[in-house]
C-alpha positions in Angstrom: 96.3 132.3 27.3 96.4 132.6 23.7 97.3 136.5 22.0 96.8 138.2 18.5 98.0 141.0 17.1 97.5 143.1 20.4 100.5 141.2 21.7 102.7 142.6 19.3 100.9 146.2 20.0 101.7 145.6 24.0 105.4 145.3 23.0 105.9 147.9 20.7 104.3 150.4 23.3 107.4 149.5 25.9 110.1 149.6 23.6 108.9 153.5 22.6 107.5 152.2 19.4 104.0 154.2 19.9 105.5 157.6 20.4 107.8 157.7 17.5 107.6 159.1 14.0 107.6 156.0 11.9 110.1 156.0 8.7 110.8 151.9 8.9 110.1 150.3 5.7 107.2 148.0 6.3 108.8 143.6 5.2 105.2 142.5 5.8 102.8 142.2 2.8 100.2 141.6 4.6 100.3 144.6 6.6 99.3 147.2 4.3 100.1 150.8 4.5 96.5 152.0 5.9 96.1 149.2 8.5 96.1 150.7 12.1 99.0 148.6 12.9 101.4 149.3 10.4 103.4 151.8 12.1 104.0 149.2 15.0 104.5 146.6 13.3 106.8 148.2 11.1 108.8 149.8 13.6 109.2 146.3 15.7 110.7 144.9 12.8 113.0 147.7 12.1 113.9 147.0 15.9 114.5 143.2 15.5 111.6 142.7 18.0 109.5 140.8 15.4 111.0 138.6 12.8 107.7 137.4 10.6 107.2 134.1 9.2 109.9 134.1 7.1 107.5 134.1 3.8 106.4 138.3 3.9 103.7 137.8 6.2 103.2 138.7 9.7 99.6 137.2 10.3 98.8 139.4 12.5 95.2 137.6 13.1 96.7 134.4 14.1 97.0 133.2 18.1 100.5 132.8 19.2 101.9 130.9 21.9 103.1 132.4 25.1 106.9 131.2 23.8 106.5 133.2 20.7 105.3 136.6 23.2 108.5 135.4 25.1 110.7 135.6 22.5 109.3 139.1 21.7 109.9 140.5 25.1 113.4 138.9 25.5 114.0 140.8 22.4 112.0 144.0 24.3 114.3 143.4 27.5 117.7 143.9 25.6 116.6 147.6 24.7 118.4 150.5 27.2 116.9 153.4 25.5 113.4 153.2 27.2 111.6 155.7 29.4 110.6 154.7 33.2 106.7 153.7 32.2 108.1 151.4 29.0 110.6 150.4 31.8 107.8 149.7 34.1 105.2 147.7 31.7 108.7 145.4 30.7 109.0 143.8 34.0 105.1 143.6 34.0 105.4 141.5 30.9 108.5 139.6 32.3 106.9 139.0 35.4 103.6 137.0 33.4 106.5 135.1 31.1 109.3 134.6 33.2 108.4 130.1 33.1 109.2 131.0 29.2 112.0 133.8 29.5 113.8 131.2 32.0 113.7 128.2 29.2 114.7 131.1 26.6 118.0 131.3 28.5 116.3 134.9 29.2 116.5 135.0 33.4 113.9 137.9 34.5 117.0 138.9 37.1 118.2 140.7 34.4 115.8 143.1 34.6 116.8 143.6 38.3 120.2 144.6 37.6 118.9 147.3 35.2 116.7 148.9 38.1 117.7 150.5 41.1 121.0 149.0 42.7 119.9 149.5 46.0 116.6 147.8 47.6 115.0 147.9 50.7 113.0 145.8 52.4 111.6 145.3 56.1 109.7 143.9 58.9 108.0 145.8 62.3 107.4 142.6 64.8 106.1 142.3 68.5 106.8 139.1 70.6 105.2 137.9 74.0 106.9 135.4 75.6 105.8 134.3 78.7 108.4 131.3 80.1 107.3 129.6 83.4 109.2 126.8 85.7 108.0 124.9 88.6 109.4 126.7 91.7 110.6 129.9 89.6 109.3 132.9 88.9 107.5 133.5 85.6 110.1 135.1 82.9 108.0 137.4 80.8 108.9 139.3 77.8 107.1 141.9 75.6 109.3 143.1 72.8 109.3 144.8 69.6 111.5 144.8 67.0 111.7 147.1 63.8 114.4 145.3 61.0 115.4 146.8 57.7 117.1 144.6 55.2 119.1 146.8 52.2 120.3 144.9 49.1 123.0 146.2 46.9 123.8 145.6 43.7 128.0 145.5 43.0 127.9 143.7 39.4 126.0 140.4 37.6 127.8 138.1 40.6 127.9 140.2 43.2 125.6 141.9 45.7 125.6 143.0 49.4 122.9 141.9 52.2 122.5 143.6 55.4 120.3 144.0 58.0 119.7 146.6 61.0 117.9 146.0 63.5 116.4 147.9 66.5 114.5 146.9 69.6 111.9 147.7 72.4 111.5 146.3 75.6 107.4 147.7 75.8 107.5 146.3 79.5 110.1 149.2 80.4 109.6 151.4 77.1 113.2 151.0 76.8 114.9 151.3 73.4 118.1 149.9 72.5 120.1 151.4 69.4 120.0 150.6 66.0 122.7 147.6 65.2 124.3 146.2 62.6 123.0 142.6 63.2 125.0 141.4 60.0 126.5 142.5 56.6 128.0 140.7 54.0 129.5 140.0 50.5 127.5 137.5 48.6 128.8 136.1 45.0 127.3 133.4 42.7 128.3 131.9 39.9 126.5 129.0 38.5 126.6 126.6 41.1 128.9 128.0 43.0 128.3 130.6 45.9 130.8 132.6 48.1 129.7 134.9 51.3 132.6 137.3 52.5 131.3 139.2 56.2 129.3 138.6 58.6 126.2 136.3 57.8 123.5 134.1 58.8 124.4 130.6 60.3 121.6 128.3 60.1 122.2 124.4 60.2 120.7 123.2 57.3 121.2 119.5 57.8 119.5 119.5 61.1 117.0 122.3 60.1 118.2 124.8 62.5 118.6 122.3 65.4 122.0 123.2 66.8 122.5 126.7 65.5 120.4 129.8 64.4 122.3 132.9 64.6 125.1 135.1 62.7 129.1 134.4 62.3 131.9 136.4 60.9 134.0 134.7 58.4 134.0 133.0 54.5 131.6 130.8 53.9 131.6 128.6 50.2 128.5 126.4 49.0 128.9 124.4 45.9 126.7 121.6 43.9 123.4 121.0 42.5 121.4 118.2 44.0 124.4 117.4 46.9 125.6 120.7 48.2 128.3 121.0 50.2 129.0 124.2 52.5 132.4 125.0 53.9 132.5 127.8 56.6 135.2 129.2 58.6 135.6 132.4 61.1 134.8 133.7 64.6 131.6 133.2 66.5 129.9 135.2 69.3 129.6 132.9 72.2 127.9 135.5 74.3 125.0 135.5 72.0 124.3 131.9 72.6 124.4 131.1 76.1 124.1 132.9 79.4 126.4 131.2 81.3 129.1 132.1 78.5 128.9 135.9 79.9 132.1 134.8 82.4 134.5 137.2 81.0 136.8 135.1 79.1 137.2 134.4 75.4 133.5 135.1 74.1 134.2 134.7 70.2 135.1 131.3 69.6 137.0 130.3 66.7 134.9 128.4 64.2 135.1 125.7 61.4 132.1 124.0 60.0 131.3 121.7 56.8 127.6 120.4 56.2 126.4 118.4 53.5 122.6 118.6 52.1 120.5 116.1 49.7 117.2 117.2 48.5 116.1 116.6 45.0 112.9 115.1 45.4 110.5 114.4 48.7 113.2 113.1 50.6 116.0 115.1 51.9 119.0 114.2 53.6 121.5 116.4 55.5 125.0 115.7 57.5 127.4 118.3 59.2 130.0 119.1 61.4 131.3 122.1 62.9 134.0 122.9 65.5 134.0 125.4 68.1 136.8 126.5 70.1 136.9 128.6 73.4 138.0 129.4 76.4 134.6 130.1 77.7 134.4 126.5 77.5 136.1 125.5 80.2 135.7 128.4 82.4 131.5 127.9 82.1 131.7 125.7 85.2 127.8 125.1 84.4 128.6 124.3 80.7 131.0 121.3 80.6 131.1 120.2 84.4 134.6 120.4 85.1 135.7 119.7 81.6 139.3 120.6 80.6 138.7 120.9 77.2 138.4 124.2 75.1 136.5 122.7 71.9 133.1 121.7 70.9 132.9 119.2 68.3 129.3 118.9 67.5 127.8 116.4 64.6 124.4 116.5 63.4 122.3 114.7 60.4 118.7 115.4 59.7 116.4 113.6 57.6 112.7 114.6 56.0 110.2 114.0 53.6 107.4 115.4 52.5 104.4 113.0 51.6 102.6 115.8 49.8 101.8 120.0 49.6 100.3 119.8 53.0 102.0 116.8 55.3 106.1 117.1 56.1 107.8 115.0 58.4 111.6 115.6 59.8 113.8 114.6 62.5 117.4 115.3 63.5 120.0 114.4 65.7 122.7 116.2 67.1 125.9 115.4 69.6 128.9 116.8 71.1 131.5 114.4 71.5 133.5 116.8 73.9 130.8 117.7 76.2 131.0 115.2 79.8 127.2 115.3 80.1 124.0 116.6 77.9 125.8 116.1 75.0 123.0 114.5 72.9 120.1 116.4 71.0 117.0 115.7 68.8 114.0 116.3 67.7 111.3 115.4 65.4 108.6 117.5 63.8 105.4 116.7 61.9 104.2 120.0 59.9 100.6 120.6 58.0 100.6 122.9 55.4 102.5 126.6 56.0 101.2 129.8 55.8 102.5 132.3 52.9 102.8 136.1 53.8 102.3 136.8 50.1 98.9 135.1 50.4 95.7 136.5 53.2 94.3 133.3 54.5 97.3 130.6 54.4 97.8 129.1 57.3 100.0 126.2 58.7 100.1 123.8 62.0 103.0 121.4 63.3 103.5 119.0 66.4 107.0 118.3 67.7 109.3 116.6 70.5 112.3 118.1 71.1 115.0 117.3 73.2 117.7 119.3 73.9 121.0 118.9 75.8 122.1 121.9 76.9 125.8 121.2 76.2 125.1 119.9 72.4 123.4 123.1 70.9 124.9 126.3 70.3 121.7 128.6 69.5 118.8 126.5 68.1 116.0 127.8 65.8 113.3 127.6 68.7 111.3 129.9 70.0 109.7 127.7 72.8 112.1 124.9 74.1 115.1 126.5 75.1 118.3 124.5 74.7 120.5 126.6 77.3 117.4 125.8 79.9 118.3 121.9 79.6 114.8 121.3 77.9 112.9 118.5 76.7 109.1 118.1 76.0 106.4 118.8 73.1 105.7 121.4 70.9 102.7 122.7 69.0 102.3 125.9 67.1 100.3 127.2 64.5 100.4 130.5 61.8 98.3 132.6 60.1 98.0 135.5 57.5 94.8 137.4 58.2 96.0 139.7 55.8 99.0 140.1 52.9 101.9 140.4 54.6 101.1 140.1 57.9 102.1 137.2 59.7 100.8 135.8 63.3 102.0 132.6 65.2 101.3 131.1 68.4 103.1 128.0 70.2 103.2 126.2 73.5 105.9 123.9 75.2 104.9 121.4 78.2 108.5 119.9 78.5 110.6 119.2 81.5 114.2 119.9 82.8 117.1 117.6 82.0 118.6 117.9 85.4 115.8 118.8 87.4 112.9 116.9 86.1 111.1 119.9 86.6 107.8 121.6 84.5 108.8 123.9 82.5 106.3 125.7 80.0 106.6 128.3 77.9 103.7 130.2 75.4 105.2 132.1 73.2 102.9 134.7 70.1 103.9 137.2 67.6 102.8 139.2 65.3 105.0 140.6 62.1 104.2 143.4 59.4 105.9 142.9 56.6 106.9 146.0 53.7 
């Protein structure tokens, strides 16, 4: 996209140059006094916004290149004495150049930090579930949830996440109170990133296959194309597994490190992580009879993804404590993946997934249910019918670890986002 003079005009307009009496003393010679432009391009260079070609001319007729508009609204960017509409058409512009603000050394979060320090953001969602074993009655669920996600601002490093969530159980009409799922501290510097509070804990290496969920603690993640995360704190056992709800120690005492490799199409991920409870012994149903208090649970995961559309990924998880179920995997083939940003995206995937009951602590899934002793196939697919609305439906025809059972679950939901 190639601009004239009416790039230069766009500019001066959001730094304040069109509503100000013009006294700047005009550099350019080719500019004269009773162009229409001369008052904005005089008062640009008066600003330092526009620098010329260094011989008195400004040729104002000739195309520029989307660096040289760049380097104008970099220039644009550093102003603080602008009014809310200037303030308003500046992150417009930023938005279209921020490829060329970012190679300027000009990153558009700058802008951001100018704005308002608080953001909010949310999601209004509504889940079926309908979970059905051979000789057991069918477990269905209707739920929705309402989630608001506030962002703070504390200085360039620094911000604070949270989220608050609230639910309805529209079998019963029954609503819960609003929680505080999680809230932390979260600093970055470079390559480096700390999170203070209590956060998200998604296994990376094994893309969510032993744990999806929150913990309270430190985590620190460091390193460019090998990242390394180091996590420490206390975990809520109760949250994972019903037959931890035995009235013993419920927050278990957590350690975990997890190293990821991803620069290209393949990616690579290893981790470890240490739980430590009483709950473990005292869950008769958990370790059969084991005397041990700790979970020592390794995982890797590897993927690659032959193009935009096809992705293939598999992991493999084990706890070397556990007496029995103490193996995990799964493998996944996905096509595609719908974009809530975008109406019509759309994505499929296939997967087999077993999963030990003793091995996983919360997994990512919404269909195969580690805590049920599950193993069996997947499919799902999603779809945005419209911006920011998000649908997905998946089925599981597994089997029980122990029992050798059916079990099938069909799981849908829809989600709004604002």
């Amino acid at each position: 996209m190639k601009k004239t003079l009416v790039s230069a005009l766009t500019t001066a307009l959001v730094v304040g140059a069109a509503s100000t009496t013009f006294a700047a003393a005009n550099p350019f010679s080719d500019v004269p006094a009773d162009h229409w432009a001369y008052d904005a391009v005089s008062q640009l260079a008066s600003d330092g916004v526009i620098e010329g070609y260094g011989d008195t001319t400004f040729r104002g007729n000739q195309n520029i290149t989307r660096y040289e508009m760049a380097q104008m609204i970099a220039k644009a960017m550093a102003k603080s004495d602008v009014s809310a509409a200037d303030k308003a058409l500046i992150d417009k512009l930023a938005a279209e150049f921020s490829d060329e603000l970012n190679n300027l050394g000009v990153r558009v979060s700058n802008l951001e930090r100018n704005a308002d320090k608080v953001k909010w953001t949310g999601e209004a969602r509504y889940t079926y579930t309908s979970a059905r074993h051979e000789d057991e009655k069918n477990d269905n669920t209707d739920k929705l949830q309402f989630r608001l996600y506030p962002t703070a601002e504390v200085n360039n490093n620094w911000h604070v996440n949270a989220r608050l969530t609230a639910d309805t159980d529209l079998s019963s009409d029954k609503g819960g109170d609003v929680k505080l799922t999680y809230v932390y501290a979260d600093g970055q510097y470079g390559n480096f990133n700390v999170k203070l509070g209590k956060m998200p804990l998604y296994s990376v290496a094994d893309d969510g296959l032993v744990v999806d969920d929150f913990f309270s603690g430190a985590a620190v993640t460091f390193g460019k194309d090998l990242k390394a995360t180091l996590e420490a704190g206390r975990y809520d056992l109760d949250r994972a597994q019903d037959n931890f709800n035995n009235g013993f120690d419920e927050a278990a005492n957590y350690q975990g490190a997890e190293f990821n490799y991803g620069p290209n199409k393949l990616r690579l991920g290893a981790a470890y992580r240490h739980f430590n409870s009483a709950s473990f012994t005292a869950a008769e149903n958990y370790r059969n009879g084991s005397t041990s208090d700790d979970a020592n649970i390794w995982s890797v995961g590897a993927g690659y993804k032959f193009d935009h559309n096809w992705d293939l990924f598999g992991a493999f998880a084990q706890n070397t404590e556990a007496d029995n179920y103490d193996t995990a995997h799964n493998i996944q083939l996905s096509y595609k993946g719908s974009d809530t940003a975008n109406k019509g995206t759309w994505g499929a995937y296939a997967a087999y997934r077993y999963l030990g009951n003793n091995t996983l602590i919360l997994p990512t899934y919404d269909t195969a249910h580690s805590h049920l002793n599950e193993k069996g196939w997947e499919v799902g697919a999603s779809y945005v019918p419209f911006k920011n609305v998000y649908t997905a439906l998946e089925y599981f025809d597994g089997k029980n670890l122990a029992t050798d059972r059916d079990a099938n679950t069909l799981f849908g939901r829809v989600s709004y986002f604002f």
